[in-house]
C-alpha positions as CSV (number, residue, x, y, z in Angstrom):
1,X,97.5,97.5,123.0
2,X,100.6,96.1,120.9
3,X,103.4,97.8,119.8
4,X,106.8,96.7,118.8
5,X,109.6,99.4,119.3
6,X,112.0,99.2,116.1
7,X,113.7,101.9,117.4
8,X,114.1,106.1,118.8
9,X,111.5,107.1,116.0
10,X,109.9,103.8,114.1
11,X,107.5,101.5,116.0
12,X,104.5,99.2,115.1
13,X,101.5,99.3,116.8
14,X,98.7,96.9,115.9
15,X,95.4,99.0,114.7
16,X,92.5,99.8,116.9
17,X,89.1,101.6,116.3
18,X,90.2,104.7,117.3
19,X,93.1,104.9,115.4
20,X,90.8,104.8,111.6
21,X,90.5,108.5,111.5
22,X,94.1,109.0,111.7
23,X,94.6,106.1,109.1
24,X,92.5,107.4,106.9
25,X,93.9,110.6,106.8
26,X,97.1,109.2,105.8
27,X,96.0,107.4,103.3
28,X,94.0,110.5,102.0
29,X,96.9,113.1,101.9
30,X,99.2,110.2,99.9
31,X,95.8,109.1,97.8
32,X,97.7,110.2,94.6
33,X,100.7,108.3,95.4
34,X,99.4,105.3,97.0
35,X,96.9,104.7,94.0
36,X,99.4,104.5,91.5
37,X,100.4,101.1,93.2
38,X,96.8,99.9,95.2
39,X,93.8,99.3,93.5
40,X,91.9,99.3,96.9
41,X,93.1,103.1,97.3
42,X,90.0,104.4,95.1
43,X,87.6,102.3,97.3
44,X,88.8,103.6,100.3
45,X,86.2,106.6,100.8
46,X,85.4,107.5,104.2
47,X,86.5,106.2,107.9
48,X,84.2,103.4,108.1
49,X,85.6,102.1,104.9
50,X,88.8,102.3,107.6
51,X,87.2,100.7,110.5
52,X,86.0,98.1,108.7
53,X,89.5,97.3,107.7
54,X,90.5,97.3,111.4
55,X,87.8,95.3,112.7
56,X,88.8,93.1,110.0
57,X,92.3,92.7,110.9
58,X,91.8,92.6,114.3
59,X,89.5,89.0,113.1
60,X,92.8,88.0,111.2
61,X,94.7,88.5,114.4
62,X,92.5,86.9,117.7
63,X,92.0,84.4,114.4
64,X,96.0,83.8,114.6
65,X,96.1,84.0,110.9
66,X,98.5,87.6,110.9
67,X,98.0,90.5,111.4
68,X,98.7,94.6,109.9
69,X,100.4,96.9,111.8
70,X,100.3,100.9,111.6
71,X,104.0,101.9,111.1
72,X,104.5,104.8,113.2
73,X,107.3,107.2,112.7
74,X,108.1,110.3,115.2
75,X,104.8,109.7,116.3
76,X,103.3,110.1,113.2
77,X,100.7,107.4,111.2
78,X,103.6,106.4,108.1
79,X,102.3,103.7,106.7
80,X,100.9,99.6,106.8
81,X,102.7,96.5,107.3
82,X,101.8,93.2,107.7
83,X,100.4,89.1,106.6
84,X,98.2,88.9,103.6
85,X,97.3,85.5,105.4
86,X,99.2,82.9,107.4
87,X,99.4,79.2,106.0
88,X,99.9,77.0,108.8
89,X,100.1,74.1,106.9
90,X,102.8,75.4,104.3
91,X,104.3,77.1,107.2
92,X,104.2,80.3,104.6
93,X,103.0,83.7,104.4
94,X,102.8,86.9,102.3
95,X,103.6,90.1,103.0
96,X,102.4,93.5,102.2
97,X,103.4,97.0,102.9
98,X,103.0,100.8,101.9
99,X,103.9,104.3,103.0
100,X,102.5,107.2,103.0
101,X,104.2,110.2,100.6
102,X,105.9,112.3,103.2
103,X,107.2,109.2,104.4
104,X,109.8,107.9,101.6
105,X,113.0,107.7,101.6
106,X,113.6,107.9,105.1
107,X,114.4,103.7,105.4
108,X,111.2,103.5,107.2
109,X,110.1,100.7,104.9
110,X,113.4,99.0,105.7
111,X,112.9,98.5,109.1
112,X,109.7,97.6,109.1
113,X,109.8,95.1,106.7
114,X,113.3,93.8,108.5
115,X,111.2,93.4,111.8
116,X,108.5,91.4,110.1
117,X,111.0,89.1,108.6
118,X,113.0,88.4,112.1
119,X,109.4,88.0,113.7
120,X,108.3,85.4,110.7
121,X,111.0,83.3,110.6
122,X,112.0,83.5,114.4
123,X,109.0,83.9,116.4
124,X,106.3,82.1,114.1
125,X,108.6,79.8,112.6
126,X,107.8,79.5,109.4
127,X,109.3,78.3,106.5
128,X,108.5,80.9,103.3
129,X,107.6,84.6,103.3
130,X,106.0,85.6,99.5
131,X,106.0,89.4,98.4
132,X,104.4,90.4,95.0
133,X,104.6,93.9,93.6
134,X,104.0,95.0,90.5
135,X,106.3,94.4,87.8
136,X,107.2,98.5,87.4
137,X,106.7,99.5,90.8
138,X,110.5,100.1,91.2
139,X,111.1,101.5,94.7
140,X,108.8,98.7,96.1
141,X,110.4,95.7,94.2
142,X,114.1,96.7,95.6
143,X,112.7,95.9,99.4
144,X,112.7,92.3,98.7
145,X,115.8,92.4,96.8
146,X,117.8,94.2,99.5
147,X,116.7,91.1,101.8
148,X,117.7,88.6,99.4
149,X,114.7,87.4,98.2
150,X,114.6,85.5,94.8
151,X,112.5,86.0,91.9
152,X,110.5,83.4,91.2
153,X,108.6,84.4,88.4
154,X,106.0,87.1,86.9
155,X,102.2,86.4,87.5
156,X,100.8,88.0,84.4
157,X,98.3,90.4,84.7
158,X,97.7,89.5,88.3
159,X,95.9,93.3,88.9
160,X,93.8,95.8,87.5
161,X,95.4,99.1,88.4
162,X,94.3,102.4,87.0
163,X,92.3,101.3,83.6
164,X,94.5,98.3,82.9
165,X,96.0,94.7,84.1
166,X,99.9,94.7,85.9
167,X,102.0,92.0,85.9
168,X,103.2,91.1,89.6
169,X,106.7,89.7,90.2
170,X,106.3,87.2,92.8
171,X,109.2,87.1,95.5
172,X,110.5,84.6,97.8
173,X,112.7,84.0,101.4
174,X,113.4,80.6,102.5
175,X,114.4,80.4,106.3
176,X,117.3,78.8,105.5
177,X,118.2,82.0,102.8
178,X,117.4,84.2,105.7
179,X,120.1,82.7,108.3
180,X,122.5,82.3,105.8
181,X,122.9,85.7,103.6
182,X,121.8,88.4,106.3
183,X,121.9,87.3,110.0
């Protein structure tokens, strides 16, 4: 099994089958939260509905086309992090990420999403990491920001989220930024 130690309490671990109970539990006692920002949150019902998204990302990984990673904080399931998709080609990705309730504000997010940029452009070696988020989701839109990503413009209505369509704000982080304004 995989796990990356960020440090004394946050690590990512790569998901397994017997970890979708705990997953889903998460996901369950922040359902309120999480589905003011992910339209999948309604969809997600039971624990298969969770296994299936393992099994699933465990495809994307053998596949080497990314992979999701449970956030674990203290030992506790905190959240999701990880590749939309790898493009080889483009030598691109995207990146998505959330967190349970009980979880925020802590800078969990942070260094998770700090690790998976290192990792990107370090260890994968590619060129462009992409993170959208939705135009009013606030806390979610200063991760990118704090990294030095640029806006690079506004996909309109790119979701439907609770009974209407969101805007996204599509993000950006060249390599090159990456070396040259943080490490």
């Amino acid at each position: 099994m995989f796990k990356h130690i960020i440090n004394d309490d946050i690590e990512l671990k790569l998901p397994n089958e017997l970890d979708a109970e705990e997953l889903y539990k998460l996901i369950d006692n922040s359902r309120e939260h999480l589905s003011r920002w992910l339209p999948w949150i309604k969809a997600t019902n039971s624990i298969d509905t969770i296994a299936s998204f393992i099994k699933g990302s465990q495809e994307q990984y053998v596949s080497n086309l990314g992979f999701k990673a449970i956030i674990m904080y203290k030992g506790s399931f905190a959240g999701l992090i990880g590749y939309h998709s790898i493009d080889w080609n483009r030598k691109s990705t995207s990146i998505g990420y959330w967190l349970g309730e009980e979880f925020q504000g802590k800078g969990i997010m942070t260094k998770a999403l700090e690790t998976l940029i290192q990792y990107t452009f370090n260890t994968l070696k590619l060129n462009k990491i992409e993170i959208q988020v939705a135009e009013e989701n606030y806390k979610s839109k200063a991760l990118p920001k704090k990294f030095g990503f640029k806006e690079e413009g506004i996909i309109r209505d790119a979701e439907w989220l609770n009974g209407k369509y969101v805007n996204h704000i599509l993000f950006g982080l060249l390599k090159s930024e990456w070396k040259v304004s943080n490490h």
